[in-house]
N, C-alpha and C positions, 0 to 999 in steps of 0.2 A: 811519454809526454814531457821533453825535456830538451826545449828549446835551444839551438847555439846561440841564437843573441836574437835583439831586436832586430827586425829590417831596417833602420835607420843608425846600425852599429855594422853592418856589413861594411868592407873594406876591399881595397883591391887584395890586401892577403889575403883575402879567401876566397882566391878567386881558384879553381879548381878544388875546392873542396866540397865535400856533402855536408851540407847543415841543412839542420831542422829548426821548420818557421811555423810561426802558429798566429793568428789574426782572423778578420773576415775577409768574404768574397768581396771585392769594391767592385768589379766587371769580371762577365766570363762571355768569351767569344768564341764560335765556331767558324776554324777555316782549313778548307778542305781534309777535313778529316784529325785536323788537330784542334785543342782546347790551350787557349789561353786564359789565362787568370790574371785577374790583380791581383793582389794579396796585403791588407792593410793591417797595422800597427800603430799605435799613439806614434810610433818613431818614421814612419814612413810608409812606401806602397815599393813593389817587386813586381815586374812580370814573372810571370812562370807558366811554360811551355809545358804541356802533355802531349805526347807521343803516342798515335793511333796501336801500336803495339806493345808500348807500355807495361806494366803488373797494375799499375797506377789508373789507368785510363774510365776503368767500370765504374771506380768510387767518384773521379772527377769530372764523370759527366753529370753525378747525381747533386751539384754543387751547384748552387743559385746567388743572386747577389744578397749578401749578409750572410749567407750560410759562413758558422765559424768553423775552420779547417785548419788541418795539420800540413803541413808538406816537407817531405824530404826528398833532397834533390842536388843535385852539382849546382853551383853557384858559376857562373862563366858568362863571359863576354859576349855581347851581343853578337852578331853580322855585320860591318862595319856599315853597311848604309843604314844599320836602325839606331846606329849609335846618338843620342839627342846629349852629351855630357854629363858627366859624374854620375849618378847613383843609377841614372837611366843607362850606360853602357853597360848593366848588367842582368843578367834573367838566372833562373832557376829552373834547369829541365830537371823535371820532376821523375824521380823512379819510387815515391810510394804516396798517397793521399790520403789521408784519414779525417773523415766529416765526424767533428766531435759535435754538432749541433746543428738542426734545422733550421730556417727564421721561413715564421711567411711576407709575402711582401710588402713592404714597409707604404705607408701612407702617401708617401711622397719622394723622391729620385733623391737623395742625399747631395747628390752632385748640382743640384740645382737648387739648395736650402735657401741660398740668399734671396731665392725670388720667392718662396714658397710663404704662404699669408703668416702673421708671427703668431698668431693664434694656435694656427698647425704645429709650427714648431714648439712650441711650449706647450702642447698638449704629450707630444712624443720627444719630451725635452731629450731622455735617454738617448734616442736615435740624430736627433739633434747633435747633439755632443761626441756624435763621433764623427763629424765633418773634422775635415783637418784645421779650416779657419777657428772654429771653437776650441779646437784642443790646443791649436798655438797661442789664444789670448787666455786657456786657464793655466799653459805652463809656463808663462807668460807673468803672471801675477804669481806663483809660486817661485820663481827666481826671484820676483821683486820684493815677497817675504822673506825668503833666506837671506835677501842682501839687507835689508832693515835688521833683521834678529841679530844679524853677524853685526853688523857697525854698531848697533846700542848697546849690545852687549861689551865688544871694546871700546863704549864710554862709559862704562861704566855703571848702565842703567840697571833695575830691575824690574823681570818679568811678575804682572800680577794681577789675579782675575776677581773682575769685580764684579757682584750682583746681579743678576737679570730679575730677579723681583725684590722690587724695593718699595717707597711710596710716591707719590704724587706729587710733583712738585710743580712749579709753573715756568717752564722751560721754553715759551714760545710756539712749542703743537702742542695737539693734541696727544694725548699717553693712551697707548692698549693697555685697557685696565684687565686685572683676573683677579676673579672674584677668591674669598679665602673661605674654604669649607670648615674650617678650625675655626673661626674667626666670623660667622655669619652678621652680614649687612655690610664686612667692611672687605677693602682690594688692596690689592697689590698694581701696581705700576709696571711695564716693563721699562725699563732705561731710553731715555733720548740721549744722552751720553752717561760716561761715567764721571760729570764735572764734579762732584759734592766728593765722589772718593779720591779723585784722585788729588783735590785736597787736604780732605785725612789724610791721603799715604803720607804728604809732605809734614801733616801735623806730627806722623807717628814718628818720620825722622829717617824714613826711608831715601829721601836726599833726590832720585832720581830712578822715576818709576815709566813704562809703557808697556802697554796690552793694545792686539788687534782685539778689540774692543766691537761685539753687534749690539748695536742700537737700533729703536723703534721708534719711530714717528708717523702719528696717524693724519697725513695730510696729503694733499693733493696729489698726482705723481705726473712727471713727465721725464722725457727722456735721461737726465741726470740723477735720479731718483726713485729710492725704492720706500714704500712699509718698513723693511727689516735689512739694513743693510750694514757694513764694515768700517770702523772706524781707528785709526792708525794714533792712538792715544799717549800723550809724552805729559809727564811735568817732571819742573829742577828747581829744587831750593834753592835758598840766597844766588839768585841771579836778577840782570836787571834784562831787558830788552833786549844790547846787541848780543845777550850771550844765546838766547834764543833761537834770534837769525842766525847769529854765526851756527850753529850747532844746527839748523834746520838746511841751511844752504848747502853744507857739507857733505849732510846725510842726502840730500836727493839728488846732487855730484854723483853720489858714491852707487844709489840705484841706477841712474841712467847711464852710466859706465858700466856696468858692471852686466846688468838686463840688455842692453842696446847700444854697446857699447862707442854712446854717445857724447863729448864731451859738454857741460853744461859753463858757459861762460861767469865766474865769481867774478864781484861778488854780486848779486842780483839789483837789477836798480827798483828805484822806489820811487812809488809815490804817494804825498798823501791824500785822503781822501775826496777833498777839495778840488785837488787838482784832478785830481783821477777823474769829479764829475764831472768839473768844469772842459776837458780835452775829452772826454770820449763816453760822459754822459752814462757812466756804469763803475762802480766800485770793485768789478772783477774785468778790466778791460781787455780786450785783445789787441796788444800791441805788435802785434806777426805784421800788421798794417798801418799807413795812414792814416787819414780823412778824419784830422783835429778837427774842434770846433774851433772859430773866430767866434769873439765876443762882439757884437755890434751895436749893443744896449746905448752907449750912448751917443751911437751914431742915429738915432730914431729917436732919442728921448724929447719930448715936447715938442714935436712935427707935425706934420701933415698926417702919416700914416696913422692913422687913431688906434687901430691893432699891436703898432711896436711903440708907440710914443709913450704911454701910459706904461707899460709890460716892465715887469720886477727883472728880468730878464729877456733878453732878444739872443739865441746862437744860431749861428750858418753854418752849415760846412759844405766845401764843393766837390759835388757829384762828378762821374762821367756824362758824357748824351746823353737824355733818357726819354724814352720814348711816353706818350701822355697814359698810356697803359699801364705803367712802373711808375709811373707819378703815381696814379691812381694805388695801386697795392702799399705803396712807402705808405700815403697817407694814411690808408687802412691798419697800417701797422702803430704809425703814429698814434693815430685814435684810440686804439687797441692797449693804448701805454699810457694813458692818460691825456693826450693832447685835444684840442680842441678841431685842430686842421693841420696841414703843411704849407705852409706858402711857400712857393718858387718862380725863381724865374731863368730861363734859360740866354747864357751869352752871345752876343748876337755884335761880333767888333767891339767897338770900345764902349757897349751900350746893351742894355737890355731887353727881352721879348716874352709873351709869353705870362702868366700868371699874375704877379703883384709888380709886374715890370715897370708902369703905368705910376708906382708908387717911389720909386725908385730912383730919379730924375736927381735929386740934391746928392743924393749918395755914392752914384757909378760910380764916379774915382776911387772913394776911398775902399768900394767892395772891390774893387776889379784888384786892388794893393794887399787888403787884407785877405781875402780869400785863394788866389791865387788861381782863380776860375780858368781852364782853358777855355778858347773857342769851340763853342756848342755843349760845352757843360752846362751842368744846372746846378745852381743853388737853392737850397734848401733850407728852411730857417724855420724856428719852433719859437715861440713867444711864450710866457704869463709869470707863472709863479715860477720862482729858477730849480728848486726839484722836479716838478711836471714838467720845465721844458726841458730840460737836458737828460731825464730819461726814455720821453720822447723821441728827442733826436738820438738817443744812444741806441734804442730799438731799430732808425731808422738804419743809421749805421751799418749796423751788422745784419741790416737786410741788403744793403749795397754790398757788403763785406760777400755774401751769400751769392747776391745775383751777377757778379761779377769776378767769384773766386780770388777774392784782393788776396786772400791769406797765403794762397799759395805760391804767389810772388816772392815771401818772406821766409824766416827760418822754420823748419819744419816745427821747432821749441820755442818758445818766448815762456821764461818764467820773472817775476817781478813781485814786490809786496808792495800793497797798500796798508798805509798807515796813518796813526792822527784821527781815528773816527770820533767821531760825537760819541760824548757819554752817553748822551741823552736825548731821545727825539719827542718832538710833540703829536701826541694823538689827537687828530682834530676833531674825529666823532666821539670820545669821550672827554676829551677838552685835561686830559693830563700826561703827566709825563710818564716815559715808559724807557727801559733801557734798550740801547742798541744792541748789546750784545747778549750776555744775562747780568743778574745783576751782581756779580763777584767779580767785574773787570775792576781794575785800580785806573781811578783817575789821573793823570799828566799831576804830575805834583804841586807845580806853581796854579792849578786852575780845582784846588780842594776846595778854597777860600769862595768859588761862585755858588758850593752848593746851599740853597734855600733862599738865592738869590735873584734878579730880575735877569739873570745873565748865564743862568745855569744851563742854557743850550751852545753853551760855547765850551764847554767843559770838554777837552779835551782826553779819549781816554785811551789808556796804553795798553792798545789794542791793535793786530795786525793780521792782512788774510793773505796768502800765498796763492799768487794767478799764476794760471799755466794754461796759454791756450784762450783766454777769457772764459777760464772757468777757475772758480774759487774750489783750492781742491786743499786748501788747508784754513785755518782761521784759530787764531789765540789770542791770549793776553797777559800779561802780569797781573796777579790776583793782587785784592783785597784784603791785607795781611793783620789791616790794625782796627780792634772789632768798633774804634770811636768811626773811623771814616766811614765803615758797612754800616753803622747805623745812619749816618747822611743819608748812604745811599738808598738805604730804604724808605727814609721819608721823603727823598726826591722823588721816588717813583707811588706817594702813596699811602705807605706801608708804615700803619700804626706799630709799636712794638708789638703789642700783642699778637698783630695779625704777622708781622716777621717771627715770631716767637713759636707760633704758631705750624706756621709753613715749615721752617727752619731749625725749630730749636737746636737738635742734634748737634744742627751745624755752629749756628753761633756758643754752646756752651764748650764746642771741641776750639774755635777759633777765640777763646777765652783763655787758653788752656797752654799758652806758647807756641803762637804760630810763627815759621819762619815766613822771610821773603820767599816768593816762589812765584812763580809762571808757565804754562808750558804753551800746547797747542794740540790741534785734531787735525791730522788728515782723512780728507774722504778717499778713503782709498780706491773704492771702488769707482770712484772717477777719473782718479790717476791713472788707473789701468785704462779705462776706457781713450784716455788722453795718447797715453805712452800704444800703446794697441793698434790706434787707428779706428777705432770701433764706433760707433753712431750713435751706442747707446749700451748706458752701464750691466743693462739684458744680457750685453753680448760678453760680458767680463763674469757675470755668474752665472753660478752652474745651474742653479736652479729658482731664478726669479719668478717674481707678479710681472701681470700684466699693468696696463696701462688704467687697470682698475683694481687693482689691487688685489687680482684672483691668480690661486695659481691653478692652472686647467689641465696641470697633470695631476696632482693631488686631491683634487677637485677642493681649496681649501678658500675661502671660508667655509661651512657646510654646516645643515640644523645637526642641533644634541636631541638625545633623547629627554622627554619628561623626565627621567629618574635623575638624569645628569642634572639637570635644572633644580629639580628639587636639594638634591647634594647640596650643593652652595646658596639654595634658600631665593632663588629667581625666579621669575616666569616673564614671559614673552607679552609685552606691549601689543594688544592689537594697531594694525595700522589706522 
C-alpha cells in the first residue's frame, strides 16, 4: 500500500513507468469487454484501462463508483485521437487492482452536487467534500493561510491564542452563553472577537500580535455569514492609521499574488464614509461598477413635487431600459430597505414618460445634465430622511448591479477602504447614543472636544473597513489608549461608571496600567475566501458549516441533553 505519487504529481517522466495509485472510483464503464475507471485524488482524476485478460480484471469488475481502490499499472499515452491535453493524454493500463474498501451508493451523483438541494449536501457534507469544486476552494484558503503566517511572521508579528470562554460583554450580538458547572447560576461567553485581548496583548508589550481567531455570534444568518466562523486577527503598538493600511495593503498584495497569482493595484483608494453613502448608498460599496448617485435635493427643494420638495434628501441614479416588471421588483427591494416607494421616470428624447414624469416638467434639463440618462433609460430616485434614502437606492443598486451583470464588465478585484465613520449613531427607538463600531475605537483627534456635546454625532472616529467586492471582508480602528477619553466614551454611549466598571473592569484597570498607542484590524476570512474563490456563499469555503438556520444536519447539532446534563449546571428547560 505505497503509493508513487498523487494523480495530480504524475508527469510526462513517467510516462512508461509502473506506478501505484490509490483514490476513489469517480466512474467505471463497460466497453466491449473492457473496464474503464476514473480514478480520483484531492490532486486529480486518471483514466485507467482494464484488459478483458488481465490478472487485474476479477477484482476491477467488483469496483463501483466511490469504491476506494488500489491500482497498479503502466502509466502511458493515450491513442492520439483521445488525446484532450495535458494530464488527460495519459491513462494507466492496469495489470493489478486491489479494492481496499466498499461504499454503498452515495445519496446523490457527486458530479452533479451544484444542483443537488444544500440541505443534501450538508447532511452528507463528508461526500460533499470530495467534489473537486470544494476541495479546490478548501486548498484554496490553506495557501491563503500559509501566505498570511509567512508575511506576519516576517513582520514581525506574534502568533497567540486567545480564549474561547471568557465573559459577556456587549459587543453588538448576541453571545452563546455555557453555563459553568464549578460556578452554578453563572456563564461563560463564547468570543465574538478577540477585541478586549488583543488589547492586553498590546498592554503586556507584545508590540505586534495576530491569531486565525473563531468567533461566535448568535444572529441572523445569510449568505456571508455563519454562528461560528474565522477571523483573521492583527494589532500594532505605537502606530497611527496610515501604518495600519500600509501594512494591511501589503499583506493582501502578498495573498493574492501568491494564492492567484493576481496582481492587486497599491495603493488602495478610499473613501470616506459620507461619501461612500452619498455615491453608492452603502458603506461596503462595489466599485467593480458604475451607476453613482446624483444629488438632486435642491433641484425639488420648495416645488411643486410635494414628495421631493420637503425631502432631507432627494438621490437619482440612471438605470438601463426597464421593463414595468423590474420597476416593480427594484421598488420591492427598495421598500424592503427602508423606502417608502421608488419613483421613476423613463427617458423619452429630451423629455420624460412614464411614472413621476408628469412631475418633472421645470427639471428635464438639469436631470437629463446631471444624470446622464440615455435614451430609454430610467431614472430612479429615493427621497426622505438621507440614511433611508440612500440605502434604499444602494439596495436598488445592486439589484441593477445583479439583473444586469454590471460587475462583470469590470475588474474581476476591486479592493478599497472606507474611512472617517461616525463615532456615534443615534438610536431612535431608545432615543440614545450607541457606538458604531464598539466602544474602544479612538476618536479623530481634533473632534474629542464634541463629546457630551450638542454636536457629538459629528465625531469623527479612526475607524476603517477593507471592501473587496462590496463586501466588508476587514474592519478596524485605532484604539482608545488614554483611560480620560474611554471614560467620555462611556458616558457618550450611557454608561455610568459603575455600569462601565462593571462590564469592563478588567479592562479599564489594565488600560490604567501603561497603555501604549495601538490599533489593528479583523479580517473575515472566511469571506475573503468566499471573494477570492468565486463561491456564492461562505458554506462553500467551509468544511463543515450551518445551514441557513443555524443547524448542522450532519452532526445533527443543536440537539436535547439529557436531564442529568441539565441538572450538572443547575438548569432546566422553559416550557414553551
Amino acid at each position: 500500500m505505497k503509493r508513487t505519487a498523487m494523480i495530480g504529481h504524475l508527469s510526462p517522466t513517467h510516462a512508461g513507468q509502473t506506478v501505484t495509485l490509490q483514490g476513489w472510483v469517480n466512474r467505471r464503464r463497460d466497453l466491449g469487454g473492457l473496464i474503464f475507471l476514473e480514478l480520483r485524488d484531492r490532486s486529480g482524476l486518471i483514466q485507467v484501462q482494464v484488459e478483458p485478460d488481465a490478472p487485474a480484471f476479477a477484482e476491477a469488475d467488483r469496483l463501483r463508483a466511490e469504491y476506494v481502490a488500489e491500482i497498479e499499472g503502466t502509466y502511458q499515452l493515450r491513442p492520439e485521437s483521445q488525446r484532450k491535453g495535458g494530464a488527460a493524454d495519459y491513462e494507466v493500463i492496469a495489470s493489478r487492482v486491489r479494492v481496499l474498501n466498499a461504499a454503498k451508493t452515495p445519496p446523490f451523483e457527486l458530479e452533479k452536487g451544484a444542483e443537488v438541494a444544500e440541505d443534501i449536501r450538508l447532511k452528507y457534507r463528508y461526500l460533499d467534500l470530495r467534489r473537486p469544486e470544494m476541495q479546490r476552494a478548501l486548498m484554496l484558503r490553506s495557501r491563503a493561510t500559509a501566505a498570511v503566517t509567512a508575511f506576519l511572521d516576517a513582520e514581525g508579528f506574534v502568533a497567540v491564542e486567545t480564549p474561547m470562554l471568557t465573559r459577556s460583554t456587549p459587543e453588538g450580538a448576541r453571545d452563546f452563553l455555557v453555563p459553568s458547572r464549578q460556578n452554578p447560576g453563572e456563564f461563560y461567553a463564547l468570543p465574538q472577537s478577540p477585541q478586549l485581548f488583543k488589547q492586553l496583548l498590546m498592554i503586556a508589550g507584545f508590540d505586534r500580535y495576530y491569531q486565525l481567531a473563531r468567533c461566535f455570534r448568535d444572529e441572523d444568518l445569510r449568505a456571508d455569514r455563519q454562528p461560528d466562523f474565522t477571523q483573521l486577527d492583527m494589532e500594532m503598538s505605537f502606530v497611527e492609521q496610515e501604518d495600519v493600511l500600509d501594512l494591511q495593503e501589503r499583506l493582501l498584495a502578498h495573498v493574492f499574488k501568491t494564492v492567484l497569482d493576481v496582481d492587486l493595484p497599491l495603493p488602495f483608494p478610499r473613501l470616506s464614509y459620507r461619501d461612500a453613502m452619498d455615491r453608492s448608498g452603502s458603506d461596503k460599496p462595489d466599485l467593480r461598477f458604475g451607476l453613482e448617485f446624483a444629488d438632486v435635493t435642491r433641484l425639488f427643494a420648495g416645488g411643486e413635487f410635494a414628495a421631493f420638495a420637503s425631502a432631507e434628501t432627494v438621490k437619482v441614479l440612471a438605470a438601463p431600459e426597464l421593463t414595468r416588471k423590474q420597476i416593480d421588483e427594484l421598488e420591492r427591494v427598495a421598500k424592503q430597505n427602508g423606502a417608502r416607494g421608488l419613483a421613476w421616470a423613463k427617458r423619452n428624447g429630451d423629455g420624460f414618460t412614464g411614472g413621476v414624469s408628469k412631475f418633472l416638467t421645470d427639471q428635464t434639463a438639469a436631470l437629463l445634465e446631471s444624470t446622464g440618462v440615455q435614451e430609454g433609460g430610467t431614472l430612479l430616485f429615493a427621497a426622505g430622511e438621507w440614511k433611508r434614502a440612500v440605502t434604499a437606492l444602494g439596495a436598488v443598486r445592486l439589484g441593477l448591479r445583479d439583473l444586469f451583470a454590471l460587475a462583470q464588465a469590470g475588474p474581476q478585484f476591486h479592493v478599497s477602504w472606507v474611512t472617517d465613520f461616525p463615532q456615534l449613531e443615534y438610536d431612535e427607538d431608545s432615543a440614545t447614543w450607541t457606538y458604531m463600531h464598539h466602544p474602544f475605537t479612538a476618536p479623530h483627534p481634533d473632534d474629542v472636544a464634541l463629546f457630551g456635546t450638542e454636536r457629538q454625532g459629528e465625531i469623527r472616529a479612526q475607524a476603517y473597513d477593507l471592501v473587496l467586492n462590496g463586501f466588508e471582508i476587514g474592519g478596524g480602528s485605532i484604539r482608545i489608549h488614554d483611560p480620560a477619553v474611554q471614560e467620555q466614551m462611556f458616558a457618550a454611549i450611557g454608561f455610568s461608571p459603575e455600569e462601565a466598571r462593571r462590564q469592563f473592569g478588567f479592562f479599564l484597570d489594565a488600560l490604567e496600567s501603561g497603555t501604549p498607542p495601538h490599533g489593528g484590524i479583523a479580517w473575515g476570512f472566511d469571506r475573503l475566501i468566499m471573494v477570492m474563490s468565486g463561491a456564492s456563499s461562505i458554506r462553500e469555503v467551509i468544511a463543515f458549516p450551518k445551514n441557513n438556520r443555524g443547524a448542522d444536519l450532519m452532526a445533527q447539532a443543536p440537539s436535547p441533553v439529557s436531564e442529568a446534563q441539565l441538572d450538572e449546571v443547575g438548569l432546566a428547560i422553559k416550557a414553551e
